[in-house]
C-alpha positions in Angstrom: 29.4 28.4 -30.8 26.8 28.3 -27.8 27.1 24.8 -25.7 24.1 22.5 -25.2 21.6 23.5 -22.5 22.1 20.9 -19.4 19.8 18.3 -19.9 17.6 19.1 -16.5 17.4 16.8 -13.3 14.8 13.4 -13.7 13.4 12.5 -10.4 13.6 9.0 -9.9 10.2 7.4 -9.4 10.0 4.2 -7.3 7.6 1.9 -7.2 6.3 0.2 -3.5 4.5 -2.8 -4.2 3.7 -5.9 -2.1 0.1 -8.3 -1.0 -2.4 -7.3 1.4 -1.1 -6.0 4.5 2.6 -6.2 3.9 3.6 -3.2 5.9 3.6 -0.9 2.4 2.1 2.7 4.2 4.2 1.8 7.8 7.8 1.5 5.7 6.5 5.2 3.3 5.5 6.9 6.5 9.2 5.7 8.1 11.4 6.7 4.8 9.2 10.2 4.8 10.2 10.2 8.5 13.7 10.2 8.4 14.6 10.9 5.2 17.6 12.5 5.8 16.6 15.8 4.5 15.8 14.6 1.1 12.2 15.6 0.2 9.9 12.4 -0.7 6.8 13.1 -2.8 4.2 10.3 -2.9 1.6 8.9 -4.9 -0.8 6.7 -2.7 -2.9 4.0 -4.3 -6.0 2.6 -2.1 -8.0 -0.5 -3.4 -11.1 0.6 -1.5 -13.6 3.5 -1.8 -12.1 5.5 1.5 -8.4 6.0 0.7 -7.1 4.8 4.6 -3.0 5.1 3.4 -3.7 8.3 2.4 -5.0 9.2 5.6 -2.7 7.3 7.7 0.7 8.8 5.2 2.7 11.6 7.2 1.8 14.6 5.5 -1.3 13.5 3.6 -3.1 16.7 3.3 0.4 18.2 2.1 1.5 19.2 -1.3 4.0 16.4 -1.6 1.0 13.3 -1.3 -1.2 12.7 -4.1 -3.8 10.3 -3.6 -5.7 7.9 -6.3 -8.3 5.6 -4.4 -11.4 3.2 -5.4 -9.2 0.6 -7.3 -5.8 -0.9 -8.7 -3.6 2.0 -10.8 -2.4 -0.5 -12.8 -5.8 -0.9 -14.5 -7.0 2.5 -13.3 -5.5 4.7 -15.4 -2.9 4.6 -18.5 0.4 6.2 -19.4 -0.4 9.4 -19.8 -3.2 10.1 -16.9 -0.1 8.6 -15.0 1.8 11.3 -15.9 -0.7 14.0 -14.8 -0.5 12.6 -11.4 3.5 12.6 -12.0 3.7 16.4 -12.9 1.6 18.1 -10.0 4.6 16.1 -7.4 7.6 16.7 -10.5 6.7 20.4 -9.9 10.3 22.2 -9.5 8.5 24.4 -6.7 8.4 21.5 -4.7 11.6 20.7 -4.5 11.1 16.5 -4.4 13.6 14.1 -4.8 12.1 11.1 -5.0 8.6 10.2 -6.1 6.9 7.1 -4.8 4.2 5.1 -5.9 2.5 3.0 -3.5 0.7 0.7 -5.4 -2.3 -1.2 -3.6 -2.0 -4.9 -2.5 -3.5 -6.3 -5.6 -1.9 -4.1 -8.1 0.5 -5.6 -10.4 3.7 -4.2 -10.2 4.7 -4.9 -14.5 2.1 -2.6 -15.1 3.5 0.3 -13.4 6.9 -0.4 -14.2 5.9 -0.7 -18.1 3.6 2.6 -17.8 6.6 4.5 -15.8 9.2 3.2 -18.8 6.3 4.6 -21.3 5.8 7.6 -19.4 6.8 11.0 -21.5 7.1 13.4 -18.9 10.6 14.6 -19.2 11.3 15.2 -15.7 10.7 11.8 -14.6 12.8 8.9 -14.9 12.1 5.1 -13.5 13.9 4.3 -10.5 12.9 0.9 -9.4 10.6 -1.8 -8.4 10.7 -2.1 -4.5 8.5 -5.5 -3.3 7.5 -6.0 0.4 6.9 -9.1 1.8 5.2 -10.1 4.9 7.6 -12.7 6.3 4.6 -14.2 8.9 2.4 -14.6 6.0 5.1 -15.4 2.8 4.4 -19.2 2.2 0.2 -18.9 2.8 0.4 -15.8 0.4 2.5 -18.0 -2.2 0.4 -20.8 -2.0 -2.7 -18.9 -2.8 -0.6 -16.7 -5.2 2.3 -18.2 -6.8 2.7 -15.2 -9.3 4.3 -13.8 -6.4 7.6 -15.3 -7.4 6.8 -12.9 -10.4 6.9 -9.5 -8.8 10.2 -10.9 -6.7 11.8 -11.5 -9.8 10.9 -8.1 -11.4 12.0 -6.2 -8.2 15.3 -4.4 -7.7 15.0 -4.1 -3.8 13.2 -6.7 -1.8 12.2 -6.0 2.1 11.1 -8.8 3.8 9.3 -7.5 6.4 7.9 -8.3 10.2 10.7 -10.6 10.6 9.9 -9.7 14.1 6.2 -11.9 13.7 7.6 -14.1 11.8 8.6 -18.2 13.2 11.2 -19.2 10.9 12.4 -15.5 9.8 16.2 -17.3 8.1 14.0 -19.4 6.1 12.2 -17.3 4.6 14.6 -14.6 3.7 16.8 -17.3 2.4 13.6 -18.3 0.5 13.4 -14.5 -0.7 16.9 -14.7 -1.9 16.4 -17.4 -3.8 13.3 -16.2 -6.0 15.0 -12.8 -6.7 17.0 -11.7 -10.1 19.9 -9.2 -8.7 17.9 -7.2 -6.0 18.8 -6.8 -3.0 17.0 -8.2 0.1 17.0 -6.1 3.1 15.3 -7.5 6.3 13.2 -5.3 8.3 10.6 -5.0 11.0 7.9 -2.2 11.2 8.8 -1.3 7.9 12.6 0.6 9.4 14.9 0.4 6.5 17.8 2.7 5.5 16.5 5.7 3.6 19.4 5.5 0.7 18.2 2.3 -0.3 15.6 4.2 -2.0 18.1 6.4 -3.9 20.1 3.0 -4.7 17.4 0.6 -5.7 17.4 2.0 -9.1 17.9 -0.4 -12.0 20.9 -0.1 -14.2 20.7 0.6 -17.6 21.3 -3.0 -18.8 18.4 -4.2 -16.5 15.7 -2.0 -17.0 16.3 -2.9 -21.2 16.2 -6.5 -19.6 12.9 -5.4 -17.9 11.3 -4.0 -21.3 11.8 -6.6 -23.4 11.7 -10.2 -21.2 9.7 -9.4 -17.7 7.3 -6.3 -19.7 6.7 -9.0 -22.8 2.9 -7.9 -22.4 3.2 -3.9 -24.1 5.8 -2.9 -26.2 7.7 -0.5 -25.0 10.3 1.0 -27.8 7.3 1.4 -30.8 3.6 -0.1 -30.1 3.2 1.7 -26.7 -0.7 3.4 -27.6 -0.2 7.1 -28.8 -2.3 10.3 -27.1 -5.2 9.7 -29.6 -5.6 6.4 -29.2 -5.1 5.5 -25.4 -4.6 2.2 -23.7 -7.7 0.5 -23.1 -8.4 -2.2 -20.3 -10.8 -5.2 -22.2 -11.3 -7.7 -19.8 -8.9 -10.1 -21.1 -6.6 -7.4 -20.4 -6.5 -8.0 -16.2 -8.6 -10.7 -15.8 -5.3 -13.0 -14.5 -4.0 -9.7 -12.0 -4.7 -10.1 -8.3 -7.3 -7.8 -7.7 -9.9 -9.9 -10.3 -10.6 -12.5 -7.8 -10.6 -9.8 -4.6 -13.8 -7.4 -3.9 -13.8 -4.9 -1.1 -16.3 -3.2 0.6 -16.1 0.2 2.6 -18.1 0.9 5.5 -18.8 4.9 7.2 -20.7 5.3 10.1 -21.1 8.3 12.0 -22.6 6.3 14.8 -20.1 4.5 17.2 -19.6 0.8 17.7 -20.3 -1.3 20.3 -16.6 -3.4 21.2 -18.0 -6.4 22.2 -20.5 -6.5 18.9 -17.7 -5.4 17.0 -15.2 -8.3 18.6 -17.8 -10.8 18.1 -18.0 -9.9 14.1 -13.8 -9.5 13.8 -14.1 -13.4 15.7 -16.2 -14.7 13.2 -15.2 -13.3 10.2 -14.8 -15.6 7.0 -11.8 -16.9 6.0 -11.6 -15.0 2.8 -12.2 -11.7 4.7 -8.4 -11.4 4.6 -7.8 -7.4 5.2 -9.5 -5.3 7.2 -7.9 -1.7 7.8 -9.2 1.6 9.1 -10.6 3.9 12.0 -13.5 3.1 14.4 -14.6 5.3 17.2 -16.3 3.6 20.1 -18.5 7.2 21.4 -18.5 6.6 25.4 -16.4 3.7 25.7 -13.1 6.1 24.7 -14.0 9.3 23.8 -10.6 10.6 23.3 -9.5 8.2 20.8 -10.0 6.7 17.4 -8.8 3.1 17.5 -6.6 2.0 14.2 -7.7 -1.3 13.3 -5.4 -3.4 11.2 -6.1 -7.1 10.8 -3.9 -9.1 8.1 -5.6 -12.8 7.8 -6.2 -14.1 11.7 -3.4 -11.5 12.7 -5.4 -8.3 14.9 -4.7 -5.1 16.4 -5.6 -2.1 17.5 -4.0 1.3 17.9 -5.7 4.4 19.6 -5.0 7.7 18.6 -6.4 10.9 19.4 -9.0 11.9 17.0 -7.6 14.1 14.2 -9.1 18.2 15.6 -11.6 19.5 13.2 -12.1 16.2 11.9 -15.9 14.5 11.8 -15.8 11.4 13.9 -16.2 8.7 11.7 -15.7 5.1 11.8 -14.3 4.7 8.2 -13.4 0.8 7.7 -12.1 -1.0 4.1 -12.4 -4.9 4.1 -10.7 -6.8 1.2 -11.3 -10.5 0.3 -11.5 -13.5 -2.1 -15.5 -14.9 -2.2 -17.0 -12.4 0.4 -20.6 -11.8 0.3 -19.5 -8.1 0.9 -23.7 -7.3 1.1 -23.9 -9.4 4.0 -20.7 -8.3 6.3 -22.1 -4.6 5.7 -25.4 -5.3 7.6 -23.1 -6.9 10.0 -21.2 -4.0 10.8 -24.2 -1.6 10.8 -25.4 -4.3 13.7 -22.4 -3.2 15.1 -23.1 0.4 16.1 -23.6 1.3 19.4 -27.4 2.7 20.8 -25.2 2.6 24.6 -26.3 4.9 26.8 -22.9 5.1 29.0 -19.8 3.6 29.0 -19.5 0.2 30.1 -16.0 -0.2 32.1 -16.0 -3.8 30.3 -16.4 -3.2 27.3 -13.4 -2.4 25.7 -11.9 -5.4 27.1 -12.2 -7.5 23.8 -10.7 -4.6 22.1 -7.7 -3.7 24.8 -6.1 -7.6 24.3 -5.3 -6.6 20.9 -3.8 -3.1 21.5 -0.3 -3.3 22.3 1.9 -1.0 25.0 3.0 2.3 24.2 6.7 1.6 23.1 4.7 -0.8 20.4 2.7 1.5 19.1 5.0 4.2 18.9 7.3 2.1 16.6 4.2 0.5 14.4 1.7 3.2 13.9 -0.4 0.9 10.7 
């Protein structure tokens, strides 16, 4: 009598989740890094119109990185377009061994785990919810958004992140610990955490059944989960309560450079519910070497220059995200912001330099 065919390999699929500005695309692009030799396929999820992770993920333009911009994937798409995404990084060509989803900073991290438990590809398996926290910003994000306590309950690996920023750092990881279920909380800055823990954050069988049917109360897992012909629709009701309903965004290109000190003046002034800003600007004859990386997290600012990508248009491609924004308005404000200078002004970068740090610095925190 023949045996049974071996039941073929699953490749785990991880969720990364965590707010605005967390340090989600700084702790992928370390694991894909130094991974060890393991192969890392990723599936990168912007909020804004211009996909910035993508472009700033290790390998973006690579086989391994698929990328899903212009809005939250846990409202963007259902089970099975899920999957499609799943099978072009599950192909056995590749040779990946772990798939991760980084979810955007107003996504809501039930609804991925519930569409990767419904998912029907069958070389795919769920392994885990991984939630990053920004230790300088944990108790004003929790104040504004107390379903936080939510996701750190779901999560199977918590890393509480730019412990290096943060005042109190003991406090708040012993805050951490006490919101979480039975994950592990790893402490981290610039996103450098042991590679395995994303091989050993997956759930055990008792907990993902735990996940299904107390945390994932909103979809039915095990017999209502919609079927091909009839797929999951999103009413309003359905997200009007997730993150990302109270947040617009707005995405700026210009192939014109900005001025620094008009640009300064408007990162200054900006409104208190601008609360991420993230992307490239070039600044024409002030640098023309470089592309400056901005990332600004509420008040917190930097800047890091890079050489511009070769072959690539120079572009300043910026995505602001925010609560109340009169997104119309801040868009005039940056196009006020490009530069008509004739010649480089030897002052005026300076606004710009006091928020780029030295070289070991950038080095270790790319954004």
């Amino acid at each position: 009598m023949s045996q049974p065919s071996p039941k073929p390999q699953q490749i785990p699929v991880v969720v990364l989740a965590g707010f605005l500005g967390s340090g989600k695309t700084t702790l992928l692009n370390h694991l894909l890094h130094r991974s060890g030799g393991s192969r890392i396929g990723a599936l990168v999820n912007d909020f804004g119109a211009i996909e910035i992770d993508a472009m700033a993920v290790a390998g973006a333009l690579g086989d391994s990185t698929v990328s899903l911009g212009n809005g939250c994937l846990c409202c963007a798409v259902d089970a099975s377009e899920l999957d499609q995404y799943l099978e072009r990084l599950a192909e056995p060509s590749l040779g990946i061994d772990v798939i991760v989803i980084e979810a955007s900073g107003l996504a809501e991290p039930q609804e991925l785990v519930r569409m990767l438990l419904a998912s029907e590809h069958p070389g795919v398996v769920y392994g885990g919810l991984v939630e990053v926290v920004d230790a300088a910003e944990f108790d004003d994000t929790r104040a504004r958004h107390p379903e936080i306590d939510r996701h750190l309950a779901l999560a199977d690996l918590v890393v509480v992140n730019k412990l290096d920023r943060a005042a109190d750092g003991e406090r708040v990881l012993g805050l951490v610990r006490s919101l979480v279920d039975r994950a592990a909380v790893v402490p981290a800055s610039y996103g450098r955490i042991d590679p395995e823990f994303l091989f050993d954050c997956r759930p055990s069988e008792e907990r993902i059944g735990q996940l299904s049917f107390d945390d994932l109360h909103e979809g039915d897992l095990h017999g209502d989960a919609p079927h091909d012909d009839a797929p999951h629709q999103h009413g309003v009701d359905d997200h009007t309560g997730h993150l990302h309903a109270a947040y617009d965004s707005l995405s700026f290109v210009s192939p014109e450079p900005l001025d620094p000190r008009r640009l300064m003046t408007f990162l200054d002034s900006r409104p208190e519910g601008l609360y991420r800003i993230k992307g490239y600007v070039g600044f024409g004859p002030y640098d023309l070497r470089n592309r400056y990386a901005v990332h600004a997290v509420g008040r917190f600012l930097r800047f890091y220059p890079e050489p511009w990508p070769a072959g690539d248009e120079r572009l300043t491609q910026l995505v602001l995200i925010g609560s109340g924004i009169d997104a119309p308005a801040l868009g005039k404000e940056l196009e006020a912001c490009t530069s008509d200078a004739p010649h480089a002004d030897e002052h005026g970068m300076w606004g710009v330099l006091r928020y780029v740090r030295g070289p070991e610095a950038d080095a270790a925190d790319p954004a």
